[in-house]
Backbone as XML, in Angstrom:
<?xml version="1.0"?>
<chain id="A" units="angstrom">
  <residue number="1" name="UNK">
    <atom name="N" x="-14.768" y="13.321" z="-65.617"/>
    <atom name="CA" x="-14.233" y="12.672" z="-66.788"/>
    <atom name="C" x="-15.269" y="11.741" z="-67.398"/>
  </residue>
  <residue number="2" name="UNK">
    <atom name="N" x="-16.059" y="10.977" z="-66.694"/>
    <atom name="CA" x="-17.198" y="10.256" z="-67.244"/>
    <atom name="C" x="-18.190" y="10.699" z="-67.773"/>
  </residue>
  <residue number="3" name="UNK">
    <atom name="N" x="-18.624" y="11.892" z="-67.454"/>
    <atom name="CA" x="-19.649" y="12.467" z="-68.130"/>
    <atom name="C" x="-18.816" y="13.067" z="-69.381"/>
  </residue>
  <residue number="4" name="UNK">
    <atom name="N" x="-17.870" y="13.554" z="-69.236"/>
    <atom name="CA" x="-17.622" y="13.847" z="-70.249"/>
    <atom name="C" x="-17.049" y="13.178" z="-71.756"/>
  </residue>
  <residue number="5" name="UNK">
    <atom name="N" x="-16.626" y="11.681" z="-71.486"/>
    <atom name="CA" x="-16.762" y="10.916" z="-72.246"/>
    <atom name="C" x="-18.405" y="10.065" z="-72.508"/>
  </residue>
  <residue number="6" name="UNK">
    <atom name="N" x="-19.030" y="10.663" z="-71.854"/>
    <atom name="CA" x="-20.346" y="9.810" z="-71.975"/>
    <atom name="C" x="-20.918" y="11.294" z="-72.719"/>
  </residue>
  <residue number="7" name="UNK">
    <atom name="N" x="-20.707" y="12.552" z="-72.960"/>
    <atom name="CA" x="-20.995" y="13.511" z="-73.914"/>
    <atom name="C" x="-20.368" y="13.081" z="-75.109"/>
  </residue>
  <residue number="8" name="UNK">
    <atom name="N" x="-18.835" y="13.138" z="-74.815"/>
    <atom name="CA" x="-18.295" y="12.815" z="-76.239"/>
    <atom name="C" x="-18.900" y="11.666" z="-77.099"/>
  </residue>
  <residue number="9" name="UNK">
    <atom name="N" x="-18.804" y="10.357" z="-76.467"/>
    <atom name="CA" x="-20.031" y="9.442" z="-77.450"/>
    <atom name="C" x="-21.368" y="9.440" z="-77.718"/>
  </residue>
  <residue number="10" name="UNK">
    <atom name="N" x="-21.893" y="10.296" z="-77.002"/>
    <atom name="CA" x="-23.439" y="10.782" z="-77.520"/>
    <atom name="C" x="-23.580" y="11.558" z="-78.667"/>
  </residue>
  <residue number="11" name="UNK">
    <atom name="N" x="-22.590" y="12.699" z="-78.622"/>
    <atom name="CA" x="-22.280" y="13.678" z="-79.773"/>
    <atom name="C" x="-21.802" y="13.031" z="-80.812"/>
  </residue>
  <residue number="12" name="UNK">
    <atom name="N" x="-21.095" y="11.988" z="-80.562"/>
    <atom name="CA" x="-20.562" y="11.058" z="-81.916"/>
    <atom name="C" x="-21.645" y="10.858" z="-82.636"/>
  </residue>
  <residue number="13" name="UNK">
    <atom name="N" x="-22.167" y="9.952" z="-81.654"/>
    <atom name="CA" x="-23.272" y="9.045" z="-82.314"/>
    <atom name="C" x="-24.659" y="10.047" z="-82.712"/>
  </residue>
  <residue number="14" name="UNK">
    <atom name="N" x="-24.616" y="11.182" z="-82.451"/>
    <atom name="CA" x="-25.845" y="11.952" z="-82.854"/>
    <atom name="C" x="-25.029" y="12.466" z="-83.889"/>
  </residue>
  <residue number="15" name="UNK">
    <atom name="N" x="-24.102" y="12.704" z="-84.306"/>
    <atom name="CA" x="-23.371" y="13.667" z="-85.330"/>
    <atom name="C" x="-22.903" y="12.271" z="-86.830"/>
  </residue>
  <residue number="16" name="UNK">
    <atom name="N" x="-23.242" y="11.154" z="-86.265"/>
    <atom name="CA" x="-23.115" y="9.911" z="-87.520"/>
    <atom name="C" x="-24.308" y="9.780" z="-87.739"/>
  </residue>
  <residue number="17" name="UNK">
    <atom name="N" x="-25.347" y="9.883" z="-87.217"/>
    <atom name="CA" x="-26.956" y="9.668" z="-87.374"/>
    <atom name="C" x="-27.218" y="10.835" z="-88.511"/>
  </residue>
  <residue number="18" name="UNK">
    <atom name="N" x="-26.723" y="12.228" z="-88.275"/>
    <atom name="CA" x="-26.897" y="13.241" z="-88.910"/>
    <atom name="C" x="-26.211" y="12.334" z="-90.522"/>
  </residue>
  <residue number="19" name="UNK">
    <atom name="N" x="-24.574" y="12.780" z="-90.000"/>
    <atom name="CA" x="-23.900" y="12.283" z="-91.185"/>
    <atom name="C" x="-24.974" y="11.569" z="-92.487"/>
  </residue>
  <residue number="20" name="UNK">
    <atom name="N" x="-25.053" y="10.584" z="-91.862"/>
    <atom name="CA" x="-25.593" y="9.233" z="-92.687"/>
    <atom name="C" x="-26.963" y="9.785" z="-93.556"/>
  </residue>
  <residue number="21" name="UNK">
    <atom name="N" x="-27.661" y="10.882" z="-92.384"/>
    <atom name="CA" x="-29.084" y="10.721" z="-92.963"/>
    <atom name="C" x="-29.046" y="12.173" z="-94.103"/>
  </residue>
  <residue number="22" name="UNK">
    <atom name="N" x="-27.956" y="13.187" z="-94.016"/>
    <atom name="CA" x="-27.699" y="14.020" z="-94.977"/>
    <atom name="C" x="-27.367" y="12.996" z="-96.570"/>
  </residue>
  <residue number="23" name="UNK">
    <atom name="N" x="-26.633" y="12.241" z="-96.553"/>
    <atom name="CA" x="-26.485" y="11.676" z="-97.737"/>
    <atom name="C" x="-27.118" y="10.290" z="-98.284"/>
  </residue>
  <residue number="24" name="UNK">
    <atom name="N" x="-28.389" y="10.425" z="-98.289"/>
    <atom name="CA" x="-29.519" y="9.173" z="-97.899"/>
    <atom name="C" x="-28.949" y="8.643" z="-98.801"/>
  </residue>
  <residue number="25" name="UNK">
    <atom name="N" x="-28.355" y="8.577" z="-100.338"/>
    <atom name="CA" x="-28.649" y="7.501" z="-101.359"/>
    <atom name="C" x="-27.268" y="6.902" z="-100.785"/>
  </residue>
  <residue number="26" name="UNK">
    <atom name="N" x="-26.205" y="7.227" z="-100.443"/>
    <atom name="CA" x="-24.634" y="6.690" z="-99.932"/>
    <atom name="C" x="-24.385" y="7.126" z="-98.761"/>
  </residue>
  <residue number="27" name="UNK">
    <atom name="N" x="-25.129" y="6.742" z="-97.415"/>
    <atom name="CA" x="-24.821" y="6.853" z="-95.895"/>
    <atom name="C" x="-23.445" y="6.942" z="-95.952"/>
  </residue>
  <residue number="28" name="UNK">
    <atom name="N" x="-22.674" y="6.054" z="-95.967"/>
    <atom name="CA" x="-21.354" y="5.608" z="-95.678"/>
    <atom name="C" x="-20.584" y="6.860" z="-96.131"/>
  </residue>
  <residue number="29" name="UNK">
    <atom name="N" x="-20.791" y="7.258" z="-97.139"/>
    <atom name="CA" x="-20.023" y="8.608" z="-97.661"/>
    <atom name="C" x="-20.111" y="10.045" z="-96.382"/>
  </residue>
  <residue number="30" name="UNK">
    <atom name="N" x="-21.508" y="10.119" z="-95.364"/>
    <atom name="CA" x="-22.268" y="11.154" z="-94.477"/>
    <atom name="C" x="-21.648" y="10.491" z="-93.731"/>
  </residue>
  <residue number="31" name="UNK">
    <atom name="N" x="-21.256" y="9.285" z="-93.232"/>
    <atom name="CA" x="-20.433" y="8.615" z="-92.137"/>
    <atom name="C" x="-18.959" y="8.915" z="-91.883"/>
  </residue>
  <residue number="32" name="UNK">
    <atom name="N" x="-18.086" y="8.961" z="-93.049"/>
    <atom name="CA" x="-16.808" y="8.663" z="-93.315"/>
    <atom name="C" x="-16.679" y="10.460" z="-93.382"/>
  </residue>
  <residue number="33" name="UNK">
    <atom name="N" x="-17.402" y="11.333" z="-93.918"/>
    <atom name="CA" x="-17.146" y="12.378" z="-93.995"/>
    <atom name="C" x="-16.846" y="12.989" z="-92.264"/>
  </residue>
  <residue number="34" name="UNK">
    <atom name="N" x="-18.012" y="12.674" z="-91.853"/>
    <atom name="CA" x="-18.153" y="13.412" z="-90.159"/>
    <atom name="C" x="-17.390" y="12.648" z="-89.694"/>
  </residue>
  <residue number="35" name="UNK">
    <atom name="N" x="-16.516" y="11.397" z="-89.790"/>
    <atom name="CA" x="-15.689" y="10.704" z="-88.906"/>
    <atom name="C" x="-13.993" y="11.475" z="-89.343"/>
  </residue>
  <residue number="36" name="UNK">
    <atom name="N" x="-14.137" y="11.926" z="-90.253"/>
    <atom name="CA" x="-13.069" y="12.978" z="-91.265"/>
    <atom name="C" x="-13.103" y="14.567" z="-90.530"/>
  </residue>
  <residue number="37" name="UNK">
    <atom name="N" x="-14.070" y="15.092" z="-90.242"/>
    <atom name="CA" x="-14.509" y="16.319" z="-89.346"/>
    <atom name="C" x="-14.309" y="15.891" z="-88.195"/>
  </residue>
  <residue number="38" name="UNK">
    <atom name="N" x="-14.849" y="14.808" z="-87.660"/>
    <atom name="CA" x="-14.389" y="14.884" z="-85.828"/>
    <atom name="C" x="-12.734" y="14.608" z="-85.272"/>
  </residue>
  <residue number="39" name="UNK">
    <atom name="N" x="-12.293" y="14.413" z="-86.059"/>
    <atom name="CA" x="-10.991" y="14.234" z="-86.436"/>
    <atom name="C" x="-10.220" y="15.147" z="-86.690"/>
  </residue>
  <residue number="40" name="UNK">
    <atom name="N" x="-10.418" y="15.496" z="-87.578"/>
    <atom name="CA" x="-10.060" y="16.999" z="-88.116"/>
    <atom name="C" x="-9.985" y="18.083" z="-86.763"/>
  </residue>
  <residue number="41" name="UNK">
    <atom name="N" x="-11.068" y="18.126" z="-86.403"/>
    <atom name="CA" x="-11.549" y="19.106" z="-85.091"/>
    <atom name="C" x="-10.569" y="18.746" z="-83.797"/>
  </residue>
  <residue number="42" name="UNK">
    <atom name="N" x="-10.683" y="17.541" z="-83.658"/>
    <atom name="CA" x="-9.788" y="17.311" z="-82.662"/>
    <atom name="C" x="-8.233" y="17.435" z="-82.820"/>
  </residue>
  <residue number="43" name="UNK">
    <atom name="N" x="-7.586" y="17.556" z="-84.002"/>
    <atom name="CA" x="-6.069" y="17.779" z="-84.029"/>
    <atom name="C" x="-6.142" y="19.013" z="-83.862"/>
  </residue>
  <residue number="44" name="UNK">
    <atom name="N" x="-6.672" y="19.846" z="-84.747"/>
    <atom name="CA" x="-7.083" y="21.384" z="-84.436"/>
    <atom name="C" x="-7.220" y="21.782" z="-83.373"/>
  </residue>
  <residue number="45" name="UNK">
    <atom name="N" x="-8.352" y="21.150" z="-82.661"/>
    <atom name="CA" x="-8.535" y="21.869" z="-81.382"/>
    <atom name="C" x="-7.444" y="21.494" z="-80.289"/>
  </residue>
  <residue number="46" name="UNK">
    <atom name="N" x="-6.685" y="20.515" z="-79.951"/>
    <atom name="CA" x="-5.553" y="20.124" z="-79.186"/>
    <atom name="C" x="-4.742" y="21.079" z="-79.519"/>
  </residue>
  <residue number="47" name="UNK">
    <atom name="N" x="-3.761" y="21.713" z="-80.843"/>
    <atom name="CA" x="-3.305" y="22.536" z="-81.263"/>
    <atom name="C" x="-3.296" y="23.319" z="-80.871"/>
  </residue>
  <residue number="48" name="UNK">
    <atom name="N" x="-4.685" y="23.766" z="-80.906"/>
    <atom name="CA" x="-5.114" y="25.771" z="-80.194"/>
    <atom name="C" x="-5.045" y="25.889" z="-78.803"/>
  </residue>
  <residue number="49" name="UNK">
    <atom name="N" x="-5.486" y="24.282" z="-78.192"/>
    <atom name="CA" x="-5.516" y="23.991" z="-76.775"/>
    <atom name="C" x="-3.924" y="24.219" z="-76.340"/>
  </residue>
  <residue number="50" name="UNK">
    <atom name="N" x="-3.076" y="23.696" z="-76.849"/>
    <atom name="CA" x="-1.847" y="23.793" z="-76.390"/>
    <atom name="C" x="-0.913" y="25.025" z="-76.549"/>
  </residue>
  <residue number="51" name="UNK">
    <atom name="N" x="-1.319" y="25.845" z="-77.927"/>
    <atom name="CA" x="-0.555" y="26.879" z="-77.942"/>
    <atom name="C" x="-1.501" y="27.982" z="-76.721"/>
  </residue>
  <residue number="52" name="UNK">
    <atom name="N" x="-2.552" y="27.670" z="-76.914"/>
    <atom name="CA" x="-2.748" y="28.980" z="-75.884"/>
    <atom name="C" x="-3.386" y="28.659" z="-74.691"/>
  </residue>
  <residue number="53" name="UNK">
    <atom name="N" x="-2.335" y="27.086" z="-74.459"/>
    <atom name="CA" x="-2.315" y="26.768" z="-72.724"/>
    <atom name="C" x="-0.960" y="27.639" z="-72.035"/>
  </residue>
  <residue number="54" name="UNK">
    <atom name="N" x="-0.024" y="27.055" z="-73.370"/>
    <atom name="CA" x="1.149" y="27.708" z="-72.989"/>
    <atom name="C" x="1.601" y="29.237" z="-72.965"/>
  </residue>
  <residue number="55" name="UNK">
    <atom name="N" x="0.808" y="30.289" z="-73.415"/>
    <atom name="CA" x="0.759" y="31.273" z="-73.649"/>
    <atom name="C" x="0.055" y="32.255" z="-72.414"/>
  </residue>
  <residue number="56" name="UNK">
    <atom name="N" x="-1.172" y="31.701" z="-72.609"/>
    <atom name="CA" x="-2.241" y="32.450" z="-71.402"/>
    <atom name="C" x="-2.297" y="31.492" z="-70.195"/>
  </residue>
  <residue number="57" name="UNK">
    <atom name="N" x="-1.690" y="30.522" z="-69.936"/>
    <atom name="CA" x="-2.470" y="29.812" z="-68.704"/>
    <atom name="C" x="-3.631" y="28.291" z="-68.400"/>
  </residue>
  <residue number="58" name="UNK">
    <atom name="N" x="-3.482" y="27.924" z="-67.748"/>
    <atom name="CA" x="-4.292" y="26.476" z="-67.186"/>
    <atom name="C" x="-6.035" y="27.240" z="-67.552"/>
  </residue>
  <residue number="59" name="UNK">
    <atom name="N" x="-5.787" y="28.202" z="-66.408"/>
    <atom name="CA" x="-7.088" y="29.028" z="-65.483"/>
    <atom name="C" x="-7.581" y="29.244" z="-66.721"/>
  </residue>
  <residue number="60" name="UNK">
    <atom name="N" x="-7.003" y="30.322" z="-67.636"/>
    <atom name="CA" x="-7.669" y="31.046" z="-68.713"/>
    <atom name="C" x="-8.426" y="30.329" z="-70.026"/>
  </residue>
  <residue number="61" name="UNK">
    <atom name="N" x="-7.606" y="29.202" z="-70.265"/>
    <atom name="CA" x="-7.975" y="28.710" z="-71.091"/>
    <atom name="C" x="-8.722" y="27.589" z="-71.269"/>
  </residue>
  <residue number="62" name="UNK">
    <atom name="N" x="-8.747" y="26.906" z="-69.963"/>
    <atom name="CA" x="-9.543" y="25.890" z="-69.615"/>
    <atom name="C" x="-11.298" y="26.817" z="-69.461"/>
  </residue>
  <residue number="63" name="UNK">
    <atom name="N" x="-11.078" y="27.767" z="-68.938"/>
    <atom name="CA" x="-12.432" y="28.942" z="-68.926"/>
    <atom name="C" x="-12.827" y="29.146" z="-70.256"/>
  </residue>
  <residue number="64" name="UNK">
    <atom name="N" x="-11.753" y="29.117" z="-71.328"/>
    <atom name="CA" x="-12.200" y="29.442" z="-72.328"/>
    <atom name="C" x="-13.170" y="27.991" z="-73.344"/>
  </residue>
  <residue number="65" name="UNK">
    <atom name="N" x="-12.036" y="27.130" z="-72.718"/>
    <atom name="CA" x="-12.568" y="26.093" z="-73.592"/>
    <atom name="C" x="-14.308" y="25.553" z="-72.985"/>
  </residue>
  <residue number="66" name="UNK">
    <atom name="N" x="-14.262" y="25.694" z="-71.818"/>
    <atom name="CA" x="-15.525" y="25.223" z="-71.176"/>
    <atom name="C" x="-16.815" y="26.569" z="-71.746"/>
  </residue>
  <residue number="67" name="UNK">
    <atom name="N" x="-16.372" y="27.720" z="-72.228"/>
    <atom name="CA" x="-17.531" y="28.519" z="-72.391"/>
    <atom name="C" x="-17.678" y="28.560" z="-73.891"/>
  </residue>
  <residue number="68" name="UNK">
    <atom name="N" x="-16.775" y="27.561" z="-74.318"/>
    <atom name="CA" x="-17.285" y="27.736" z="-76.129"/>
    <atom name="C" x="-18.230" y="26.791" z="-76.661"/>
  </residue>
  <residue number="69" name="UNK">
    <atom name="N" x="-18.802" y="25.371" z="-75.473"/>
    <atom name="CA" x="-20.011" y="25.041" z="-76.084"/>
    <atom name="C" x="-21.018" y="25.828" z="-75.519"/>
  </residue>
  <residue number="70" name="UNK">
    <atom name="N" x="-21.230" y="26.559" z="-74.472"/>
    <atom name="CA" x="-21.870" y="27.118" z="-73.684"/>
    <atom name="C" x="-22.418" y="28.689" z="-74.737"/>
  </residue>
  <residue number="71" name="UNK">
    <atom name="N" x="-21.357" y="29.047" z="-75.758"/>
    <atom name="CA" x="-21.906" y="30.052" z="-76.482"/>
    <atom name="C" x="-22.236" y="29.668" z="-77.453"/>
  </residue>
  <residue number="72" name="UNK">
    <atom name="N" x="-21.755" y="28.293" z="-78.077"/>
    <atom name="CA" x="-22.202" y="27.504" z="-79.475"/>
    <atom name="C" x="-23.800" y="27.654" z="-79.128"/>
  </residue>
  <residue number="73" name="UNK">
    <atom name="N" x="-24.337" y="26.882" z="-78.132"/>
    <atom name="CA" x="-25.593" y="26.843" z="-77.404"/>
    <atom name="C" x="-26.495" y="27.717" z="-77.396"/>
  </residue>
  <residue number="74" name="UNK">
    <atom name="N" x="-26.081" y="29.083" z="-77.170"/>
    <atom name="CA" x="-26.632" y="30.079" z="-77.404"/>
    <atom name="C" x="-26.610" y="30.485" z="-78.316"/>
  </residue>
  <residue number="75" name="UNK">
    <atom name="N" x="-25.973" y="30.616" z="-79.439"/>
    <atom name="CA" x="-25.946" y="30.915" z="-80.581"/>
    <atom name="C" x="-26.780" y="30.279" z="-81.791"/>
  </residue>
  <residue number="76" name="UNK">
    <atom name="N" x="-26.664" y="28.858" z="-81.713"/>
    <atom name="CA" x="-27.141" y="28.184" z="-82.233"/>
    <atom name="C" x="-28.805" y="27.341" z="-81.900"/>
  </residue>
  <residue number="77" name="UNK">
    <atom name="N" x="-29.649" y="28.223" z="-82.248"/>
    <atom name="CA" x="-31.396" y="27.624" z="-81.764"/>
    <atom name="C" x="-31.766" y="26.643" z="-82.942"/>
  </residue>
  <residue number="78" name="UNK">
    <atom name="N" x="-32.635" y="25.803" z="-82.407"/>
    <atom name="CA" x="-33.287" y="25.449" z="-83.570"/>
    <atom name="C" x="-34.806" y="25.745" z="-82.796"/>
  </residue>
</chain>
């Protein structure tokens, strides 16, 4: 659980750094937007988490959720 809240605020704070520095002349606008998206993401994703906890399973979907940054990762190079 600690690491994984010590991911979740790293990703924050690297994903407001982004925010801010996409909209250089009005940061606050690149701030408020991605704090609007991580938000967003998280009602969403609890949602999907719950309908298809209850559907498929603990096992299945907890597998699922743990291999979707794991393919973001791969998918995504820079």
């Amino acid at each position: 659980m600690a690491l994984g809240g010590a991911a979740y605020v790293t990703l924050s704070g690297v994903l407001l750094v982004w925010g801010a520095a996409a909209t250089e002349n009005v940061p606050a606008i690149g701030v408020g937007m991605l704090f609007f998206m991580l938000a967003t993401g998280q009602v969403i994703g609890s949602l999907l988490f719950g309908q298809l906890y209850a559907q498929a399973g603990a096992s299945t979907v907890l597998t699922l959720f743990a291999a979707l940054p794991l393919l973001v990762m791969l998918i995504i190079r820079r």
